[in-house]
C-alpha positions as CSV (number, residue, x, y, z in Angstrom):
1,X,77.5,90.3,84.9
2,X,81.0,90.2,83.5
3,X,82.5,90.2,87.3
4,X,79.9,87.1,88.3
5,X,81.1,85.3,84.9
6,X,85.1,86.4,85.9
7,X,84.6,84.8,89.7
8,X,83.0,81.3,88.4
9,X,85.8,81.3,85.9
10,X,87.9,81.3,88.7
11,X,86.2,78.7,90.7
12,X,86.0,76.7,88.4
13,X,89.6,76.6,88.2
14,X,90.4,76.8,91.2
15,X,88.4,73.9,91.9
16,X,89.8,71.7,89.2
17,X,93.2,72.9,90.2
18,X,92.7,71.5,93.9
19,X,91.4,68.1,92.7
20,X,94.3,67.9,91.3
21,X,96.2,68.5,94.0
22,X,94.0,66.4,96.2
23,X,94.6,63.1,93.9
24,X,98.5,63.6,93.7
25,X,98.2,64.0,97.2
26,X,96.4,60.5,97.4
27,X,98.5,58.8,95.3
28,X,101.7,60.2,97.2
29,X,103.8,60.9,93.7
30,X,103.8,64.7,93.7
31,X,107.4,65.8,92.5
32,X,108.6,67.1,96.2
33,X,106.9,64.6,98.3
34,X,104.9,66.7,99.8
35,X,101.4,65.8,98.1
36,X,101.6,68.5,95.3
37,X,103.1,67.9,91.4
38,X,105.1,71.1,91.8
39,X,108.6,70.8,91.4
40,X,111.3,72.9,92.9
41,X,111.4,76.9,92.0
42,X,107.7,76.9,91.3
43,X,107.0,79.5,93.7
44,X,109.0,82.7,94.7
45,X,108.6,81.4,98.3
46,X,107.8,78.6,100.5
47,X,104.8,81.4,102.1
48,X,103.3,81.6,98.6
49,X,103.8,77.8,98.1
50,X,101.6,77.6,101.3
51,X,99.0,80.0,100.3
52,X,98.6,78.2,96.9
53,X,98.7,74.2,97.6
54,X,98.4,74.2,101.8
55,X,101.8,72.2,101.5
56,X,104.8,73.5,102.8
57,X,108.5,73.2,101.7
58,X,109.4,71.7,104.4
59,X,107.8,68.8,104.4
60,X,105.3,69.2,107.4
61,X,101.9,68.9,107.4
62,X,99.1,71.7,106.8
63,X,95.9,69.9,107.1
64,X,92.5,71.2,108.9
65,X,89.2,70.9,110.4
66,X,86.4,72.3,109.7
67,X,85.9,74.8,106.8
68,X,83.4,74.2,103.4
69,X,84.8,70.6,102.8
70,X,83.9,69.7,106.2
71,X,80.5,71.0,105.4
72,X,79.4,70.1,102.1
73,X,80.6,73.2,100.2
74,X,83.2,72.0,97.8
75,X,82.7,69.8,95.5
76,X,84.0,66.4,95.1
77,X,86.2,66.0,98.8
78,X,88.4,69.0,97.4
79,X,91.3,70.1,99.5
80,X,91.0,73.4,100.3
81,X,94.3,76.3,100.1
82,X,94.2,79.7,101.6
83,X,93.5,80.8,97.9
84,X,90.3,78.4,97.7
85,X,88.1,81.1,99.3
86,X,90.8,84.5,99.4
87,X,91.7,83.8,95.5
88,X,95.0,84.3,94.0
89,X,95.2,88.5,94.9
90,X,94.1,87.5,98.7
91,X,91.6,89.9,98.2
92,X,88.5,87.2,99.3
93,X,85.3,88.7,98.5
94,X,82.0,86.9,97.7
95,X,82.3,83.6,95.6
96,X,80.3,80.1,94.8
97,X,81.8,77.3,96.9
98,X,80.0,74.6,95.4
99,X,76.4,73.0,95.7
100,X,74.9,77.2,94.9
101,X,76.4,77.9,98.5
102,X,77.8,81.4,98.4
103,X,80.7,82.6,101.0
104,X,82.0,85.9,102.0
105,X,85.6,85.6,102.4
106,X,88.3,88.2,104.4
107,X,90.4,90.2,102.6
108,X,93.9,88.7,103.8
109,X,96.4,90.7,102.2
110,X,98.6,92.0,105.1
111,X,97.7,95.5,104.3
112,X,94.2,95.2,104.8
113,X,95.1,93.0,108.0
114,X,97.4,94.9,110.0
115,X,95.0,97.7,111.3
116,X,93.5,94.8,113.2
117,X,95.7,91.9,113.2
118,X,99.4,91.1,114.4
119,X,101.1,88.0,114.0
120,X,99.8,86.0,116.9
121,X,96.1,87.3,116.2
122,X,96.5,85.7,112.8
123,X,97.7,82.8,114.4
124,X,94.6,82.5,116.3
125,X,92.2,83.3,113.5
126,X,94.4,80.6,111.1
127,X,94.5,78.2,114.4
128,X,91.5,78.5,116.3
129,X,89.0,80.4,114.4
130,X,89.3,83.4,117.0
131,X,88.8,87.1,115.5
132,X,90.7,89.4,117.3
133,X,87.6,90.5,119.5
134,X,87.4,86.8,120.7
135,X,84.4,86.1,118.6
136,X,84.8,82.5,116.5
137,X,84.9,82.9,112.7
138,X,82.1,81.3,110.9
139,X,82.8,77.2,110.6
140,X,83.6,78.0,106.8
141,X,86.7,79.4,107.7
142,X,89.4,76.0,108.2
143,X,91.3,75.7,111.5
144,X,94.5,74.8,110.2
145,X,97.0,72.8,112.1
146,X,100.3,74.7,110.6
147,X,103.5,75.2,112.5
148,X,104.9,78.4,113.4
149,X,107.8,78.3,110.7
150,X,105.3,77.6,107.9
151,X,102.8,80.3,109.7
152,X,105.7,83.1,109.6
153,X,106.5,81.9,106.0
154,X,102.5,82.4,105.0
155,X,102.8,86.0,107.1
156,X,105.5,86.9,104.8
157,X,103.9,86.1,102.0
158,X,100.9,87.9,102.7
159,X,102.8,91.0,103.0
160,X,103.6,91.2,99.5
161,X,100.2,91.5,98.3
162,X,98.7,94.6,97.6
């Protein structure tokens, strides 16, 4: 019970913290200019900046297709982030994703990856939805149009998780 109360917690802020992030975005006055209110040294790294707002340092886009917005999951149009469905450890696990939908989501820190992924299989999961045997990843999981720089950055950060 206290877990199930701990993860809606979560959600819940999660989810409030990503409308935010949506309606900076929309009004285009986040600090950086890239669509969050985040100023400069808030994260260690431009990977964990990535994992947290699905903007990137640099300036270029991270957007997607497909994924529980596209499908009715999240509540309100909210933009999603890596840590929308993995949450903040990148542990994933099963959580609400709006509307009583319930998602199982990969455990992405690199540790638990790397028996079975290398960077261009995450690449192709992250890109195409592709799991490394070729299958397609349920449509909750985003296709993300990232670049390589920002996708290296995201590897990196991943690898710090344990």
């Amino acid at each position: 019970m206290k877990k199930s109360i701990a993860a809606l917690m979560l959600a819940i802020v999660v989810g409030i913290t990503l409308i935010s992030f949506d309606a900076t975005a929309q009004r285009g006055s986040g600090m950086m200019g890239g669509g969050t209110g985040w100023g400069p040294g808030a994260f260690r790294s431009n990977g964990e900046r990535i994992y947290f707002t699905s903007t990137s340092e640099r300036g270029t886009a991270i957007s997607y297709t497909s994924g529980p917005a596209a499908t009715g999951w999240m509540m309100m149009g909210g933009r999603l982030a890596c840590v929308s469905c993995h949450a903040p450890d990148g542990r994933g696990g099963r959580h609400n994703m709006g509307m009583m939908q319930v998602m199982d989501s990969k455990d992405i820190r690199w540790s638990a990856l790397s028996p079975e992924f290398d960077a261009e299989k995450f690449r192709l999961a992250v890109v195409n939805g592709q799991d490394p045997d070729g299958t397609q990843l349920k449509p909750e999981m985003p296709r993300w149009k990232i670049s390589d720089d920002d996708l290296a950055d995201l590897i990196a950060f991943l690898k710090t998780l344990s």
